[in-house]
C-alpha positions as CSV (number, residue, x, y, z in Angstrom):
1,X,114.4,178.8,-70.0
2,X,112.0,176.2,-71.0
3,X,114.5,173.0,-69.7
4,X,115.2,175.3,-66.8
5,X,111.5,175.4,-65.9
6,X,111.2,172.0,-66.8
7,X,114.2,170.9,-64.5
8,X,112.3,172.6,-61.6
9,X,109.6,170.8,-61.8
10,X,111.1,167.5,-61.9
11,X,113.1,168.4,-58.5
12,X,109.9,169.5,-57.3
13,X,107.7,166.5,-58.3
14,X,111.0,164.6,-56.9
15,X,110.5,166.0,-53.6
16,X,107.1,165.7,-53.4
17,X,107.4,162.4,-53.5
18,X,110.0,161.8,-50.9
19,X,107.8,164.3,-49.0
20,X,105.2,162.0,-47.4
21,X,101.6,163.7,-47.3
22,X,100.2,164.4,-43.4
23,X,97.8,161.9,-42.7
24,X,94.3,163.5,-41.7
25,X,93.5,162.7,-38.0
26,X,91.8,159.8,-36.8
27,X,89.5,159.3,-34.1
28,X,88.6,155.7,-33.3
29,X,85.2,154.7,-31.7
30,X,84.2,151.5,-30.0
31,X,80.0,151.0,-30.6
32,X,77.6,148.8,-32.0
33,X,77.2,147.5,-35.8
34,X,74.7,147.5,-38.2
35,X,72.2,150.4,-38.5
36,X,73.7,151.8,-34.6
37,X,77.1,152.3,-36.0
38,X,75.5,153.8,-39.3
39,X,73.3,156.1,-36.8
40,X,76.8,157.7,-35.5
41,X,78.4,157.3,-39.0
42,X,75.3,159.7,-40.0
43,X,74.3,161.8,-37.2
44,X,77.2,162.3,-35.5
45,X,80.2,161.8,-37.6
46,X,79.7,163.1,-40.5
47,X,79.5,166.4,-38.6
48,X,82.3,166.1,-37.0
49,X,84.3,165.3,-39.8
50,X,83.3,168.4,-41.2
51,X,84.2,170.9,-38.6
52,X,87.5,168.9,-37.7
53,X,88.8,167.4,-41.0
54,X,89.4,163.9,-38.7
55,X,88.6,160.7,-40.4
56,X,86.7,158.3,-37.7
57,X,87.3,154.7,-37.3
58,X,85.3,152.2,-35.8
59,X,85.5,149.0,-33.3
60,X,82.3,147.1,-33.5
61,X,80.8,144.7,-31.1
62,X,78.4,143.3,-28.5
63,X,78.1,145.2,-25.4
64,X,80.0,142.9,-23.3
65,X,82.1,141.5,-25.8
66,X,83.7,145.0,-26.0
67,X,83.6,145.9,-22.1
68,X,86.1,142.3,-22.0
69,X,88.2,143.4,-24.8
70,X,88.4,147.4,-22.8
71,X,89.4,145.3,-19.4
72,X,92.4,143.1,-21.8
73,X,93.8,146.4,-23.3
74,X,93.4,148.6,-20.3
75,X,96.1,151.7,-20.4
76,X,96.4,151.4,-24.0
77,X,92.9,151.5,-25.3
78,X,92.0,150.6,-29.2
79,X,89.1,152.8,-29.4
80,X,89.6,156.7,-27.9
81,X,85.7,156.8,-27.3
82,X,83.3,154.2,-26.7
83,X,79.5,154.1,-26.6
84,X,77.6,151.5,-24.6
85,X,74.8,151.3,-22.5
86,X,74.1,153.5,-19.0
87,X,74.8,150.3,-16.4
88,X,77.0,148.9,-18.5
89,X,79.5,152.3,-18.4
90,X,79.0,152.1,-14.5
91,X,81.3,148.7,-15.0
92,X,83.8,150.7,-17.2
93,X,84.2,153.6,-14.7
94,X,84.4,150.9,-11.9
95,X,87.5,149.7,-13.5
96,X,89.0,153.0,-14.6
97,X,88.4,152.2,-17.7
98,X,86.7,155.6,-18.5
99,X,87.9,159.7,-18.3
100,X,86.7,161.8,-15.8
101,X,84.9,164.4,-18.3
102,X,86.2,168.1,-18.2
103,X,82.4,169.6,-19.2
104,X,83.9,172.7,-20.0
105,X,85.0,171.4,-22.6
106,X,80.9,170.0,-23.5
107,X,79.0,173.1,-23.7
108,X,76.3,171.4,-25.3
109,X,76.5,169.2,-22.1
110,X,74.6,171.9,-20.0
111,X,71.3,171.1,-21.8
112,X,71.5,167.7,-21.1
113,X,68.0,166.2,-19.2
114,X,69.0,164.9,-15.4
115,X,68.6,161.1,-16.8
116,X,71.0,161.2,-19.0
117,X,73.7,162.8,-16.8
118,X,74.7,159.2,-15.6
119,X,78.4,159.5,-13.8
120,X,81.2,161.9,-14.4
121,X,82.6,159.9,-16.9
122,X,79.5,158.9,-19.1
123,X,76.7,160.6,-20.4
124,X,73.7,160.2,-22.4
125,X,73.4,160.5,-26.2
126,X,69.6,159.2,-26.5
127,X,67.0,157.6,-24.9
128,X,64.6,154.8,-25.5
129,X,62.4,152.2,-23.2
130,X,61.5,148.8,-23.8
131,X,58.1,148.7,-23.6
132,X,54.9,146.3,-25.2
133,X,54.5,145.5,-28.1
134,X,52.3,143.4,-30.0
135,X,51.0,142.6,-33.4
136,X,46.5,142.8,-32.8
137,X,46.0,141.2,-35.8
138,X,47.1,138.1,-34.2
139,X,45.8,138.7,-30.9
140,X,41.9,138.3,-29.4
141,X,40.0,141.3,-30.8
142,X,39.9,144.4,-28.6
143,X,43.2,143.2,-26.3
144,X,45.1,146.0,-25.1
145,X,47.5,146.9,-23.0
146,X,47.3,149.6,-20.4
147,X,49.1,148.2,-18.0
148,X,52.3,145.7,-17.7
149,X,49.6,143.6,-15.8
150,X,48.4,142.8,-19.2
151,X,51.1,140.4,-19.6
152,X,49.9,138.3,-17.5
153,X,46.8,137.8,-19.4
154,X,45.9,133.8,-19.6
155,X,45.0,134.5,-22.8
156,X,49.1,135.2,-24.1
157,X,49.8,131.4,-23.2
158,X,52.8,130.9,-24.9
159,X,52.6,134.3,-27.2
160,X,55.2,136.4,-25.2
161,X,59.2,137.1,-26.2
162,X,61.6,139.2,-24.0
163,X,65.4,139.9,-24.9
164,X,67.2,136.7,-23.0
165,X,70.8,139.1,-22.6
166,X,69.1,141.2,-20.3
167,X,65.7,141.1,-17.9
168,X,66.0,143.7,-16.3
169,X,63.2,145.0,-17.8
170,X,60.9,142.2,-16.7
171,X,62.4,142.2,-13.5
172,X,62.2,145.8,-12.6
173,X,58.1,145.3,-14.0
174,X,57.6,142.3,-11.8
175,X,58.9,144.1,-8.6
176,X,56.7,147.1,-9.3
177,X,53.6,145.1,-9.9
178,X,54.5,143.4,-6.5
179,X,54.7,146.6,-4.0
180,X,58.7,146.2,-4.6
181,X,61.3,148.2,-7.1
182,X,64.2,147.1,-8.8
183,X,66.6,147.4,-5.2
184,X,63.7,145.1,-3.7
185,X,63.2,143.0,-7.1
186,X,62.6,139.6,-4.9
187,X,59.6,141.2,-4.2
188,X,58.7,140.0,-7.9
189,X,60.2,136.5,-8.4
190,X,56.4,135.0,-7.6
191,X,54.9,137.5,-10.3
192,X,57.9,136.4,-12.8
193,X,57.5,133.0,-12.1
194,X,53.1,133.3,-13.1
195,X,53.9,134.7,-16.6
196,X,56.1,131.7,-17.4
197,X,53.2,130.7,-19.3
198,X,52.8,133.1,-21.8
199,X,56.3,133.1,-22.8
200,X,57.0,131.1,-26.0
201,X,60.9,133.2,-26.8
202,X,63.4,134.6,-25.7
203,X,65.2,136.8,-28.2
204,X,68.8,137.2,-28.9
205,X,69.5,140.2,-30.5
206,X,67.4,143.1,-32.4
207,X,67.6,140.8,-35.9
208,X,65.8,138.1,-33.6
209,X,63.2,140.1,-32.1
210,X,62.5,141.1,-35.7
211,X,61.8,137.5,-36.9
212,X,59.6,136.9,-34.2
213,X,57.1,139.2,-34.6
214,X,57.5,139.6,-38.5
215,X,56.7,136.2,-38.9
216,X,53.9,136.1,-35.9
217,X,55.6,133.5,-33.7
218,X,55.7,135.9,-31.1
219,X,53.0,138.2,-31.1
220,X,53.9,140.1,-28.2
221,X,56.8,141.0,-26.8
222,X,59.1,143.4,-24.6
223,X,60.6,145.4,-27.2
224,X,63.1,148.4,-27.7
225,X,61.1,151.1,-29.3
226,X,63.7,152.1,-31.5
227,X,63.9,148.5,-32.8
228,X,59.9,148.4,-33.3
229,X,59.9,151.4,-35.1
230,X,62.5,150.4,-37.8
231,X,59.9,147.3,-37.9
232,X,57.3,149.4,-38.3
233,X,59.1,151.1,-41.7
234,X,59.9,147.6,-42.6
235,X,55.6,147.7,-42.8
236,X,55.8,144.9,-39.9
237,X,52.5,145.5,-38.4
238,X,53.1,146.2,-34.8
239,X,51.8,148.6,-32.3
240,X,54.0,150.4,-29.3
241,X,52.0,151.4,-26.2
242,X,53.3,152.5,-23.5
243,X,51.7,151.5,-20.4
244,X,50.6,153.7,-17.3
245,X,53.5,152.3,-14.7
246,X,56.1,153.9,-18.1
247,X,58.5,152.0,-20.1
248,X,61.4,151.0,-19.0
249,X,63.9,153.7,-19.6
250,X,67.2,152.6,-21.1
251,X,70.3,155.3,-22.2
252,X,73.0,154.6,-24.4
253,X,75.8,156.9,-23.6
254,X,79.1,158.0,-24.9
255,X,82.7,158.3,-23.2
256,X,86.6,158.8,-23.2
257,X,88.8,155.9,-23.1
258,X,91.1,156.2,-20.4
259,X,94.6,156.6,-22.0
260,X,93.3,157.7,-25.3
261,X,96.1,160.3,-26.8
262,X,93.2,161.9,-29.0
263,X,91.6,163.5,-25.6
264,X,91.0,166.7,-27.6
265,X,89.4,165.2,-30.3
266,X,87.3,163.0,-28.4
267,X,85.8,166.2,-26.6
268,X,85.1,168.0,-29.3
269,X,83.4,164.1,-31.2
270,X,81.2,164.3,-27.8
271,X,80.2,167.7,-27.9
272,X,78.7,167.3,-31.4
273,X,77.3,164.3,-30.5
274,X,75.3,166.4,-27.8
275,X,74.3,169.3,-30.5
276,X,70.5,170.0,-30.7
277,X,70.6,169.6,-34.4
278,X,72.6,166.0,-34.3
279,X,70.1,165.1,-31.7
280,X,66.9,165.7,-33.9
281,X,68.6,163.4,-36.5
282,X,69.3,160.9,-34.4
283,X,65.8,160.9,-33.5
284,X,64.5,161.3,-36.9
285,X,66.7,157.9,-38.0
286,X,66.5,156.1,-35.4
287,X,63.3,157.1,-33.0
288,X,65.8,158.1,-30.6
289,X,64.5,160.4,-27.3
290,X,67.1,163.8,-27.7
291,X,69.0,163.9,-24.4
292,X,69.5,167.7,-24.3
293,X,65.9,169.8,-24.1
294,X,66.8,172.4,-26.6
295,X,66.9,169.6,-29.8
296,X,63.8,170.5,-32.4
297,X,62.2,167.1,-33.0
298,X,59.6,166.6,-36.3
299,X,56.4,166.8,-34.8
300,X,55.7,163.3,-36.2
301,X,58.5,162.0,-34.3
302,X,57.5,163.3,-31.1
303,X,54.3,162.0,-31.2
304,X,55.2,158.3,-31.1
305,X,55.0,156.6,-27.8
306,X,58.8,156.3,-26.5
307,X,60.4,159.2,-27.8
308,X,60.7,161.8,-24.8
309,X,60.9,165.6,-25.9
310,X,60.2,167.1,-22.6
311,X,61.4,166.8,-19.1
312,X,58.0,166.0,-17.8
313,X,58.0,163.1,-20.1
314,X,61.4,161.9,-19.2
315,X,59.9,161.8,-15.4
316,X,56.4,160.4,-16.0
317,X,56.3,157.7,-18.7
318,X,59.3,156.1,-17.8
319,X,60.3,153.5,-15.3
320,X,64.3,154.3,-14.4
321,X,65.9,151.7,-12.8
322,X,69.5,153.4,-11.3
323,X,72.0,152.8,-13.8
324,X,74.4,152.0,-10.9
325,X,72.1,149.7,-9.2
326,X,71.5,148.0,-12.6
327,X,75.3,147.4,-13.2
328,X,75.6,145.8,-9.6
329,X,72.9,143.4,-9.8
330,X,73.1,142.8,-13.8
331,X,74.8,139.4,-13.1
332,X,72.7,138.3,-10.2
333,X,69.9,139.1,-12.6
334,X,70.5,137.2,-15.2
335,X,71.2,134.2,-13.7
336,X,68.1,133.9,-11.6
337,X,66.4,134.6,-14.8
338,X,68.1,131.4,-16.9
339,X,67.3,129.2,-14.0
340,X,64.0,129.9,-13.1
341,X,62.3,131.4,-15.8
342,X,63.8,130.6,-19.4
343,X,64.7,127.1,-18.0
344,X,61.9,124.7,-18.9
């Protein structure tokens, strides 16, 4: 009996091995590195490889970088979803590069806030605005800022940073400040053109924006929130106002690769993604504004300038410059802005 048991086991063991073992599921996103890809690893993922068992993959990259790589492999996709920025996913779904989104298949999509339902193949996942702001240790006592007009302060000579990969920010402020809006933004070139002055950088990434203020070279700038807050827990002394014309509203939203064979998957990835508890963690981490209304953010969190918790705030402390419009004139924008106001 005993080598007859012990024979059994062997053929079993035998085929076990032959036997290979399923492979758990894999879903493959396209986003951001550093602490963004850890925000979805955390918030989002971690989730969803609990209620699904998947394992989640990720394709990491600049924002245009990836759109380029998207265009190359279009039909057969690397990534099945992709997150990028609001205008940016208008240039996706103008090349079919994006799914049509079944929402039926969203539920948690029926909370979403009206800013963040961007086409009907992206949507938002969380809000910031870039905004002012400014270290007043280094500036003249008692300078605020209640207004983007502030900028334009004689005093800032050759104080001020904004992001050089996209001023669209600057621009939309300019136009405003001018009678204009962003679809009449030459309204603003003479504006633009007066603060030349006062800018000293222009920043390359979030890592560079850091540096510049950190170390003082800079001491204002046109900032993401979510970026001055993780400065702010780095005890980088800066303060975030937001001024009485808003921030300028910016989404990051979420999608389905056309030609992904993990369709099913990705739904039920984007759904989480959109659930009011993921959403408070995402803006406890990151400083995020919730894009669906029914997410319970710490009261601390709420408070700061930047994150939205309510439709009213959505509407009246941020400027929104039409995603679509933004993607159309993105190019346009940045090179008028190399020429005439980073060129020296």
């Amino acid at each position: 009996m005993t080598s007859l048991r012990a024979s059994f086991f062997a053929v079993s063991a035998l085929i076990a091995s032959i036997i290979p073992v399923q492979a758990a599921e894999k879903l493959v996103v396209s986003t951001w590195g550093g602490s963004f890809r850890d925000l979805i690893d955390e918030a989002i993922a971690a989730k969803f490889k609990a209620e699904t068992g998947a394992e989640v993959e990720y394709i990491t990259g600049g924002t245009i970088d990836r759109l380029n790589k998207a265009k190359l492999a279009k039909g057969s996709p690397e990534s099945d979803v992709t997150f990028t920025t609001a205008h940016v996913g208008w240039l996706y779904v103008n090349d079919g590069l994006f799914e049509t989104l079944d929402f039926s298949k969203i539920p948690n999509a029926r909370n979403l806030v009206d800013q963040a339902r961007i086409s009907p193949a992206h949507i938002g996942t969380w809000g910031y605005v870039y905004t002012i702001g400014y270290r007043a240790d280094l500036l003249p006592k008692g300078m605020t800022f209640g207004s983007w007009a502030d900028l334009w302060d004689p005093r800032l000579k050759n104080s001020l940073a904004a992001p050089d990969f996209d001023p669209s920010h600057i621009i939309a402020v300019s136009a405003l400040l001018s009678g204009g809006d962003p679809a009449t933004w030459e309204k603003g070139q003479a504006k633009l053109e007066a603060l030349k002055p006062n800018f000293r950088a222009f920043y390359t990434n979030d890592a560079n924006s850091q540096q510049l203020i950190a170390t003082g070279e800079t001491p204002v700038q046109v900032v993401l929130t979510m970026n001055a807050y993780y400065m702010k827990g780095q005890d980088v002394p800066i303060t975030v106002v937001i001024p009485k014309e808003g921030g300028v509203l910016g989404i990051d939203t979420v999608a389905i690769n056309t030609g992904s064979r993990k369709a099913e998957l990705a739904y039920k990835f984007i759904n989480i993604a959109l659930d009011p508890t993921v959403q408070a963690k995402i803006a406890e981490l990151k400083k995020g504004s919730p894009t669906v209304t029914n997410a319970k953010v710490d009261p601390e969190t709420a408070k700061l300038p930047g994150v939205f918790t309510t439709p009213e705030q959505w509407k009246t402390q941020a400027i929104n410059i039409d995603p679509k419009l933004r993607a159309e004139k993105t190019a346009l924008w940045r090179k008028w802005f190399t020429e005439n106001i980073m060129a020296r």
